[in-house]
DRENDO-1510 file (C-alpha; in Angstrom, 1 decimal, always signed):
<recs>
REC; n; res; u; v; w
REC; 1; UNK; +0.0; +0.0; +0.0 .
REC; 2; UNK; +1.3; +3.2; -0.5 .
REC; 3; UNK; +1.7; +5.7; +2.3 .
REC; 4; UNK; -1.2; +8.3; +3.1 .
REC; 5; UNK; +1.4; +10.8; +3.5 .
REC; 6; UNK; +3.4; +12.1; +0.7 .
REC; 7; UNK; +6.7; +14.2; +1.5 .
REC; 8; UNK; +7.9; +16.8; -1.2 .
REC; 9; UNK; +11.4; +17.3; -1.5 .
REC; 10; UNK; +12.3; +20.2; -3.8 .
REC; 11; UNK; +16.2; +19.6; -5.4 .
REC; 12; UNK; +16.7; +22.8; -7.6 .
REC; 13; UNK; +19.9; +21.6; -8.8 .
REC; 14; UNK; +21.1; +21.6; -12.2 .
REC; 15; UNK; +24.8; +21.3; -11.9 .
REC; 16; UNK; +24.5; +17.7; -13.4 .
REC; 17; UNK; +23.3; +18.6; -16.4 .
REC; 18; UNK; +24.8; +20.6; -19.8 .
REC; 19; UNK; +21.6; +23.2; -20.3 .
REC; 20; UNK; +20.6; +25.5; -17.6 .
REC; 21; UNK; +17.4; +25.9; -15.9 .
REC; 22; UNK; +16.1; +22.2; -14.4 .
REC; 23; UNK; +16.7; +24.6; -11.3 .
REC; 24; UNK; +13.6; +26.2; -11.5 .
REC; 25; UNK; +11.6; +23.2; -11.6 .
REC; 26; UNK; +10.4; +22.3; -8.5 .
REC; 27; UNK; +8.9; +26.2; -8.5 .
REC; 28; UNK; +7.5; +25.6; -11.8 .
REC; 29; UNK; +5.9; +22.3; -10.1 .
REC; 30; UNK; +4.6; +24.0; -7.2 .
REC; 31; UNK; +3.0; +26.8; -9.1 .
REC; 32; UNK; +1.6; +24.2; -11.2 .
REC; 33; UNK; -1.0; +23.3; -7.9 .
REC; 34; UNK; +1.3; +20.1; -6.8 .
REC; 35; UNK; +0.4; +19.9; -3.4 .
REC; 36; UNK; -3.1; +20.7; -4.2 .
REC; 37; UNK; -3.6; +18.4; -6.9 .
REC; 38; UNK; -2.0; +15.4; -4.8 .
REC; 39; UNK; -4.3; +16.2; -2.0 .
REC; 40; UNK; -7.3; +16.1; -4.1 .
REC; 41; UNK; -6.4; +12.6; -4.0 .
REC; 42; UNK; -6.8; +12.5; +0.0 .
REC; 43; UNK; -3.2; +12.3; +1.2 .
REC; 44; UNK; -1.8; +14.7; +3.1 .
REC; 45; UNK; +1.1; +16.5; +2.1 .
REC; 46; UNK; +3.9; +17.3; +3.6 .
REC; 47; UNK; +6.4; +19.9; +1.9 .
REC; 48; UNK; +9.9; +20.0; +3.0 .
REC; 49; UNK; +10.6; +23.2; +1.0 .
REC; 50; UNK; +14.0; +23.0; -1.1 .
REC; 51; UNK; +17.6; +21.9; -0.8 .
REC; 52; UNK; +19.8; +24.5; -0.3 .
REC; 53; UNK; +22.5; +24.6; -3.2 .
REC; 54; UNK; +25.3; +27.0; -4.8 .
REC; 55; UNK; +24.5; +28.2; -8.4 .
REC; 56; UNK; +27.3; +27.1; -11.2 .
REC; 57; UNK; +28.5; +31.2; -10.9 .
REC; 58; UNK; +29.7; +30.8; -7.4 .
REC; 59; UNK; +30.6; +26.4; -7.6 .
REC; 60; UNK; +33.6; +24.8; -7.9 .
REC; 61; UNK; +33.2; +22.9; -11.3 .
REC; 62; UNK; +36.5; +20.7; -10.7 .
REC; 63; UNK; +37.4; +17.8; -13.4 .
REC; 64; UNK; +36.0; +17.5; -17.0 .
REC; 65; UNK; +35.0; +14.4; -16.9 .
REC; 66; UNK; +32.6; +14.9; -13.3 .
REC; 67; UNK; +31.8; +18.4; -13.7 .
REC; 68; UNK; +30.3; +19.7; -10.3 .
REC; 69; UNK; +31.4; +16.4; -8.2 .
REC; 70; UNK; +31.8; +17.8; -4.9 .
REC; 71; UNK; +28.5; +19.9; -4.7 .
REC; 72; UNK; +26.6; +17.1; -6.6 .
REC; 73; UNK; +28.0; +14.7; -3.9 .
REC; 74; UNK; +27.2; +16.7; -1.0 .
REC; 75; UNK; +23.5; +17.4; -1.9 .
REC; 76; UNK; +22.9; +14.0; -3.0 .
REC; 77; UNK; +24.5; +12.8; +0.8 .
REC; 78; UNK; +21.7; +15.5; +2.0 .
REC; 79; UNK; +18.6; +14.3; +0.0 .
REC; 80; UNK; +19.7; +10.4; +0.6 .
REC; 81; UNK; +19.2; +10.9; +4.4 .
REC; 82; UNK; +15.5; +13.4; +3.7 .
REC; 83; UNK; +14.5; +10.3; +1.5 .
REC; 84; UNK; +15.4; +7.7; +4.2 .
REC; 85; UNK; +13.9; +9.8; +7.1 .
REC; 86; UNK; +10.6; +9.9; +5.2 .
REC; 87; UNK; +10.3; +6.3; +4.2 .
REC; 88; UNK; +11.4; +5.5; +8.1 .
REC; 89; UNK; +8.4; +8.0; +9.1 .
REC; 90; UNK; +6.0; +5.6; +6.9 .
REC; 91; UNK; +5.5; +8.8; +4.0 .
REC; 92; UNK; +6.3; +8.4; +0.4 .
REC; 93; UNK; +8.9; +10.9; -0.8 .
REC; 94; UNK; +8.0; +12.9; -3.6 .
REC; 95; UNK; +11.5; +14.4; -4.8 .
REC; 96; UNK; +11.2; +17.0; -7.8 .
REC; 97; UNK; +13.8; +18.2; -10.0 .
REC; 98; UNK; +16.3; +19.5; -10.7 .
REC; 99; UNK; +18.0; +17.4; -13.2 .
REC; 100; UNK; +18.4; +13.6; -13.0 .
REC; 101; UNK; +22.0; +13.4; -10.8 .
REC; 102; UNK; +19.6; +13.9; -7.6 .
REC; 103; UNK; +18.5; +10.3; -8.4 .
REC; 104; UNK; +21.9; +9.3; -6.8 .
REC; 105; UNK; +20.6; +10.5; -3.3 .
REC; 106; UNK; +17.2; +9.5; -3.5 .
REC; 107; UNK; +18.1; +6.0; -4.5 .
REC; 108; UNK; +20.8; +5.8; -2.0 .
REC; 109; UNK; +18.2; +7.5; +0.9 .
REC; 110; UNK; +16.1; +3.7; -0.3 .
REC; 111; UNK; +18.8; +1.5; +0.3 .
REC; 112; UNK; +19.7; +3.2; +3.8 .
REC; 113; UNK; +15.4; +2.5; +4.9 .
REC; 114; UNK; +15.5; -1.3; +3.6 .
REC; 115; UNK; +19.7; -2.0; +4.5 .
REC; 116; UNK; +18.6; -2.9; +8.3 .
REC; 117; UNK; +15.9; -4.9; +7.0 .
REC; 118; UNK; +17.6; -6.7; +4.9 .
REC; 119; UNK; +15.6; -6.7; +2.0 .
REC; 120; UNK; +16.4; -5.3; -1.8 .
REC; 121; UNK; +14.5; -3.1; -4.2 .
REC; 122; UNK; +13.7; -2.1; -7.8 .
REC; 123; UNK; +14.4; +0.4; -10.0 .
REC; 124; UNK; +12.2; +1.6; -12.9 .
REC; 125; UNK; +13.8; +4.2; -14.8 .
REC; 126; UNK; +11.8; +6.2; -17.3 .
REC; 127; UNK; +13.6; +8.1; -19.9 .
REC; 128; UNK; +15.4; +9.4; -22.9 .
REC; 129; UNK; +18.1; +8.2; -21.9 .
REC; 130; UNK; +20.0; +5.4; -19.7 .
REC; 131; UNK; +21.5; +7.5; -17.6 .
REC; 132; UNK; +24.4; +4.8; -17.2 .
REC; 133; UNK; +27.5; +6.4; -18.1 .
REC; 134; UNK; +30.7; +6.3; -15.5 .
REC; 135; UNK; +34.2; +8.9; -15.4 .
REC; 136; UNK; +35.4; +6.5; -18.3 .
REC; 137; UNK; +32.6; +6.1; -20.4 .
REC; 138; UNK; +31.2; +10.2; -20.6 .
REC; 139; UNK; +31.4; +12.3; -23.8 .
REC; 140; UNK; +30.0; +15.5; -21.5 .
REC; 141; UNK; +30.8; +15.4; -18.2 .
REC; 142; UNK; +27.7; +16.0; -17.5 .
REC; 143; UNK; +27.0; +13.8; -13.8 .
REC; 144; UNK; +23.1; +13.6; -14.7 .
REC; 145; UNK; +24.3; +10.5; -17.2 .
REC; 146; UNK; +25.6; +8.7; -15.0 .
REC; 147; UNK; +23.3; +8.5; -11.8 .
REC; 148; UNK; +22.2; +4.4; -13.0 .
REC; 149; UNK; +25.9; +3.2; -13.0 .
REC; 150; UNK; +26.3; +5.0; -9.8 .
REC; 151; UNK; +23.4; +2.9; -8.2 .
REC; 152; UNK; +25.0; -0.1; -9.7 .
REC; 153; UNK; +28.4; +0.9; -7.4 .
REC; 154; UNK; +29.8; +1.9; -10.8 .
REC; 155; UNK; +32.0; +5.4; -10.8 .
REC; 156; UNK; +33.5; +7.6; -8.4 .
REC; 157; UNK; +33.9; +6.8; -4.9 .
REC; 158; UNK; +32.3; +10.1; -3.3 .
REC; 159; UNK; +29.3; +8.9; -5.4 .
REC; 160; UNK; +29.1; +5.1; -5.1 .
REC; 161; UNK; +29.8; +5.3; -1.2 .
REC; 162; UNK; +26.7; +8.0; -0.5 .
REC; 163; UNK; +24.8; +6.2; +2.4 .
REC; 164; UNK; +27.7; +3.9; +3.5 .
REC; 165; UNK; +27.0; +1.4; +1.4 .
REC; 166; UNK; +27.8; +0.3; -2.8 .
REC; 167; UNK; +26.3; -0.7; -4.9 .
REC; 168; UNK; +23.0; +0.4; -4.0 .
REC; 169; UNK; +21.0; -1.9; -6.0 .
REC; 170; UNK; +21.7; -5.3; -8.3 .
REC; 171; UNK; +21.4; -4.4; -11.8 .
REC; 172; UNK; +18.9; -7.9; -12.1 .
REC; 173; UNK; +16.2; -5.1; -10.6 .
REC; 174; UNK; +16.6; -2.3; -12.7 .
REC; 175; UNK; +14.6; -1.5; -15.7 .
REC; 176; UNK; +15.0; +1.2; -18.1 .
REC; 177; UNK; +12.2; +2.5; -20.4 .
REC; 178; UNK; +11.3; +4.5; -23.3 .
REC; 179; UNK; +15.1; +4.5; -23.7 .
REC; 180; UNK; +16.1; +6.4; -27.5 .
REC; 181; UNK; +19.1; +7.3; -27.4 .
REC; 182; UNK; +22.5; +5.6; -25.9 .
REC; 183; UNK; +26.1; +6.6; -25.8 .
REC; 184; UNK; +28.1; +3.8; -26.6 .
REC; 185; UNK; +30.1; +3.0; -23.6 .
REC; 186; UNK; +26.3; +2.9; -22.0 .
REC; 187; UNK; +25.6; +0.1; -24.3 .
REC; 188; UNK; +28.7; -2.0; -23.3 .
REC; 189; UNK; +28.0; -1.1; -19.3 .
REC; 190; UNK; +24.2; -2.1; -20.3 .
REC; 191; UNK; +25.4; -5.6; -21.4 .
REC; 192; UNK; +28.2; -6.3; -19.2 .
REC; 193; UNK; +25.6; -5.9; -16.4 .
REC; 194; UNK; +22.7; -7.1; -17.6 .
REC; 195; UNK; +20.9; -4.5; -16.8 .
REC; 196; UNK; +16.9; -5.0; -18.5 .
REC; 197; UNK; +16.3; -1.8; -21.3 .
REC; 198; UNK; +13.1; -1.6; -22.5 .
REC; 199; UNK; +13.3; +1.0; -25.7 .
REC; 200; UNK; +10.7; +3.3; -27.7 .
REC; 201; UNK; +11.1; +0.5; -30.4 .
REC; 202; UNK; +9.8; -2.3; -27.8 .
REC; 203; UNK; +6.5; +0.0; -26.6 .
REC; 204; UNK; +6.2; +0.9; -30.6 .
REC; 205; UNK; +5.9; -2.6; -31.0 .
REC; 206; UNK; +4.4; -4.3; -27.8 .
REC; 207; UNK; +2.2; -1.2; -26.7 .
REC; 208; UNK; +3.4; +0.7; -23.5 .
REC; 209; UNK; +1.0; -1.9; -21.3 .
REC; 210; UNK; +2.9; -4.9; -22.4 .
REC; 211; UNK; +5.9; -3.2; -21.3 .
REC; 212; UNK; +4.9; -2.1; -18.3 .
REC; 213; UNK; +4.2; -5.3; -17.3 .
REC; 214; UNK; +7.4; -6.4; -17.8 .
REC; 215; UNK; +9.4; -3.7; -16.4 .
REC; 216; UNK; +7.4; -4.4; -13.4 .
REC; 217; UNK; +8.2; -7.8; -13.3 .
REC; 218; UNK; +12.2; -7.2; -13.4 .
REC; 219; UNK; +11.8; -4.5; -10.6 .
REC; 220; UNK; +9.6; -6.4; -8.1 .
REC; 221; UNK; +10.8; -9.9; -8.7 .
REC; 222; UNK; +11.9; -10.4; -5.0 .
REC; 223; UNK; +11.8; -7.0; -3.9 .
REC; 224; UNK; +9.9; -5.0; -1.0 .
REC; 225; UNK; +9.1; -2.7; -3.7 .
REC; 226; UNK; +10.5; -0.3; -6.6 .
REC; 227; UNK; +11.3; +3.2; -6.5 .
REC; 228; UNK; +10.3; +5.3; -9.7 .
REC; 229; UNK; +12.3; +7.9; -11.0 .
REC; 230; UNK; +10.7; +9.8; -13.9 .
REC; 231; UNK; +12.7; +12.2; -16.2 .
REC; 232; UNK; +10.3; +14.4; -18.2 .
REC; 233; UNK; +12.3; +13.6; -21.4 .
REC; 234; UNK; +10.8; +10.6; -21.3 .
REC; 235; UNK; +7.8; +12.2; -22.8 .
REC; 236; UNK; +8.4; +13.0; -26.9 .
REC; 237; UNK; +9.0; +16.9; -26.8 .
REC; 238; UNK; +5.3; +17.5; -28.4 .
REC; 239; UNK; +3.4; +16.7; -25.1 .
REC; 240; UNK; +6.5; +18.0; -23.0 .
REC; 241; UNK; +8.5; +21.1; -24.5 .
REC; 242; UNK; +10.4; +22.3; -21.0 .
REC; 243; UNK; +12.9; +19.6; -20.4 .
REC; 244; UNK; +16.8; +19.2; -19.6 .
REC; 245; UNK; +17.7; +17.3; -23.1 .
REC; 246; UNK; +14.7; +16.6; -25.9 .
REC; 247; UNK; +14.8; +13.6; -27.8 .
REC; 248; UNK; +12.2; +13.6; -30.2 .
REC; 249; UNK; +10.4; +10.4; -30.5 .
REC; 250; UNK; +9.1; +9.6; -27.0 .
REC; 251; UNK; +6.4; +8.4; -25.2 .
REC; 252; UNK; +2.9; +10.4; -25.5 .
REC; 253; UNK; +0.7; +11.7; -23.5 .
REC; 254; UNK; -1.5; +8.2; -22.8 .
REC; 255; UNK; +1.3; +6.2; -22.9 .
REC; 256; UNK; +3.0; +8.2; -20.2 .
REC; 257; UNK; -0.6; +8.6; -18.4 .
REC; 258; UNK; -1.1; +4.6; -18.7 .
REC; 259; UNK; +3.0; +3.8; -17.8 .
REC; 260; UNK; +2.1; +5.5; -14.0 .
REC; 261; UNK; -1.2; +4.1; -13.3 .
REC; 262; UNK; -0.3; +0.5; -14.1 .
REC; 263; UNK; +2.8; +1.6; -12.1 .
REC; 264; UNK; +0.1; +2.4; -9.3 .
REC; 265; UNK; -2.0; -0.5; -9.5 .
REC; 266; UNK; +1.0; -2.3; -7.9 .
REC; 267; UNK; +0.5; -0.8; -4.6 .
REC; 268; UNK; +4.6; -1.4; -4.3 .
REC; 269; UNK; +5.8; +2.1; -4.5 .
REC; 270; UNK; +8.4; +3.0; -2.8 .
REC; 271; UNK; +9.1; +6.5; -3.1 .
REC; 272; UNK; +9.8; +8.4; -6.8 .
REC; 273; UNK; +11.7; +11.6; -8.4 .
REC; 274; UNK; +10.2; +14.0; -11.2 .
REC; 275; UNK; +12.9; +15.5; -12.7 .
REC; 276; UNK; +14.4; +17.8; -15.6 .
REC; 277; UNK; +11.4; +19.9; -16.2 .
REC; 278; UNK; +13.0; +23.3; -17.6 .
REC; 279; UNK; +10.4; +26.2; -17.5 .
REC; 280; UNK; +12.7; +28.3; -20.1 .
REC; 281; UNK; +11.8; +25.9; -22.5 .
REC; 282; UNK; +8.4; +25.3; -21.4 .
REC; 283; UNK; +5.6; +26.7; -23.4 .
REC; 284; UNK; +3.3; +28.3; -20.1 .
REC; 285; UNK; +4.4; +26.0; -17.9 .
REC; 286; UNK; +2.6; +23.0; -20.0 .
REC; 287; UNK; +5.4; +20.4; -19.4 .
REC; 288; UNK; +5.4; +21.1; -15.0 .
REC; 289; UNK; +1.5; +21.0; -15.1 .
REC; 290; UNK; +1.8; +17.9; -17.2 .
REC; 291; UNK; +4.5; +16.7; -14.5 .
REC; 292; UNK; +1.8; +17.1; -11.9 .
REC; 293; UNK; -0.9; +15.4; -13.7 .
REC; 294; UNK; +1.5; +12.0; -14.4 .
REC; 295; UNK; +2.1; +12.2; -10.6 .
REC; 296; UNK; -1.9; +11.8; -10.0 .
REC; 297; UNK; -1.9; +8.9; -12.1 .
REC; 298; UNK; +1.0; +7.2; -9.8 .
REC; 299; UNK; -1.0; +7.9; -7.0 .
REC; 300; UNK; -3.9; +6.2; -7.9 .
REC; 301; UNK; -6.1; +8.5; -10.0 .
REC; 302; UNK; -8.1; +7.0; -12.8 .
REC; 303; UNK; -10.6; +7.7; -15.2 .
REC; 304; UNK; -13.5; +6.4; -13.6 .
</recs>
């Protein structure tokens, strides 16, 4: 069952990512009525406001290759123990974006709540991308690539070892979907690890249901649950304009709709991120209202 309370956690960072803005999403998703709308569903909502964290003017940016390291590490060490503390308080944390490095805290904040029980979780990652790059691997630098390999205890140290413990998750309960575009070190780390991608080809083909159902079978095979973690790229750029990096070709608005409300019908939600919703690119705030929206559906609303 999924918690009656739901804990906001607003991470305006966007020193992971190559494009500016994804900072002033979790505003963009507040002004878009996300408290109210997630209320309307009868939990109650607690907001934890925003992360504190330095602007790319006044950061160290430090090595080429991990642009950002040190500040991405320490507010990822911040919002793994926020994400942890909520699950341990019995709420579901709702972390908004930001761009996509944040994942690296929220998924480590999981693995602290379920290490002392001794039990494992999924990962379902929707998006453009598999987010699965290391140091080695990168073509940008950019630290919101690599936040999958991360989880998988892949990468640097200072971003493996968040939470005291690596890797954070088995790669035999991960699931990437509506996956379109893949650097080519990704694809070797994707089949070295065995890691389960589910592309736009496979929903073109099977239909985003049949999918579904077998992303959620890789991430709750044995598990006390999955956490979600929803880049808005995921979407094609039609139905969501304001995001981090458009890949045209996506997932539309149904399919994304349908994606989170099977997701909900499992009851095994753990906790999720919304991320990479850019209002500079946004046409009037479409793509964070459409963010909001796709979080009703994961928390149970339906059609009827």
């Amino acid at each position: 069952m999924i918690p009656d309370v739901v804990q906001i956690i607003g991470v305006p960072l966007d020193l992971g990512a190559g494009r500016r803005g994804v900072d002033m999403g979790p505003s963009a998703m507040r002004i878009a009525g996300l408290a109210q709308a997630i209320e309307s569903l009868g939990y109650r909502v607690v907001d934890a406001g925003d992360l504190e964290i330095p602007i790319a003017e006044v950061a160290e940016m430090g090595a080429q290759d991990q642009r950002y390291l040190n500040e991405i590490a320490i507010t990822c060490d911040k919002l793994a123990i926020l994400v942890r503390d909520a699950l341990d308080a019995g709420r579901l944390p709702l972390t908004i974006g930001g761009d996509h490095s944040l994942a690296i805290g929220s998924v480590a904040g999981v693995a602290m709540h379920l290490e002392p029980l001794e039990k494992r979780f999924g990962l379902l990652w929707v998006d453009a991308h598999g987010d699965i790059n290391t140091p080695e691997t990168t073509l940008s630098g950019n630290i919101h690539g690599m936040p999958v390999a991360v989880s998988l205890g892949l990468g640097d140290p200072r971003l493996t070892r968040i939470g005291g413990l690596s890797p954070k998750i088995s790669p035999d309960h991960v699931a990437l979907l509506a996956i379109r575009s893949l650097d080519e070190g990704e694809r070797r780390i994707i089949q070295e690890t065995g890691v389960r991608v589910f592309s736009m080809r496979d929903v073109d083909m099977e239909g985003i249901s049949a999918v579904m159902e077998e992303a959620l079978e890789v991430v709750m095979d044995g598990t006390a649950g999955f956490h979600l973690s929803f880049d808005m790229d995921a979407l094609d750029p039609t139905f969501a304009p304001g995001v981090g990096t458009r890949v045209r070709g996506g997932l539309d608005y149904r399919e994304g709709h349908l994606a989170l409300e099977i997701a909900s019908d499992t009851e095994a939600l753990l906790s999720a991120d919304l991320v990479e919703v850019n209002p500079i690119w946004d046409n009037q705030n479409s793509t964070a209202a459409l963010g909001v929206e796709l979080i009703q559906s994961l928390l149970g609303k339906s059609i009827l």
